[in-house]
C-alpha positions in Angstrom: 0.0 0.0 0.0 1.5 3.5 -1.3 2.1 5.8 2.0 -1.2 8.3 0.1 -3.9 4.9 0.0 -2.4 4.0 3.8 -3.6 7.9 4.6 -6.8 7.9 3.0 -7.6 4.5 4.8 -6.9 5.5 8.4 -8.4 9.1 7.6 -11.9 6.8 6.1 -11.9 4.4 9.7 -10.9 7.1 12.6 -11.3 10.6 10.6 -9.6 13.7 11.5 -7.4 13.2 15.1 -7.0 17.0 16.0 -3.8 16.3 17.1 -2.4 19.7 17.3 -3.3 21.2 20.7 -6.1 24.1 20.8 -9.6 24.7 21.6 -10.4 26.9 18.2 -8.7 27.2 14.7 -7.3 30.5 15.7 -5.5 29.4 19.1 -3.8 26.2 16.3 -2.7 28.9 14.2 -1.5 31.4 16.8 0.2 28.0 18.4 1.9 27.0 14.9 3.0 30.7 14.6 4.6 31.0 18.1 6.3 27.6 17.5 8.6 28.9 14.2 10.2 30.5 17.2 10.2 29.1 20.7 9.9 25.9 22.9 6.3 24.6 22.9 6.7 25.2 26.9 7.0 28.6 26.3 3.9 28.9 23.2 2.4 27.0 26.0 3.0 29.7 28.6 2.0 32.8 25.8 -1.4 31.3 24.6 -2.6 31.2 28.2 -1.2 34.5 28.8 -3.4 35.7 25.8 -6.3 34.0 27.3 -5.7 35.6 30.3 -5.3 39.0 28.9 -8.3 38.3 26.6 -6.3 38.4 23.6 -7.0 35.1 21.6 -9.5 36.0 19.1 -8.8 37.5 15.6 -10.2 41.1 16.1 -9.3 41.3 19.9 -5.7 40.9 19.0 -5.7 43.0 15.8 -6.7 45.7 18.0 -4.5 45.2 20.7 -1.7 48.2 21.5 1.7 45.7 20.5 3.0 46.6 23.9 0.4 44.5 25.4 0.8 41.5 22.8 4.7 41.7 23.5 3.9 41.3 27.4 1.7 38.3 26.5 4.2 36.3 24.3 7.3 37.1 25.9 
């Protein structure tokens, strides 16, 4: 079986596995962002910091003064 035809087969009998760790799309993609640069511990660390600060949603964090995403992801 061709690596493809294995895919499709376990994708058809146990679907998607959501392995990446996130509650919503955005949080995966800020969480694959913050990983091109740091530990996971630490993009750990800043998403709950942006939860905390109420950060983690598209148009909250496009709005946000810099200063107070900087503090968030530091």
């Amino acid at each position: 079986m061709k690596p493809k035809e294995l895919c499709e087969t376990l994708y058809a009998e146990f679907g998607p596995q959501r392995w990446w760790p996130g509650e919503t799309p955005f949080e995966v993609i800020v969480g694959a962002v913050l990983t091109q640069n740091t530990a996971w511990s630490n993009v750990e660390k800043a998403i709950a910091n942006l939860k905390k600060a109420k950060l983690l949603t598209p148009t909250k964090l496009a709005h946000a003064p810099l200063s107070k995403i900087r503090a968030a992801i530091k």
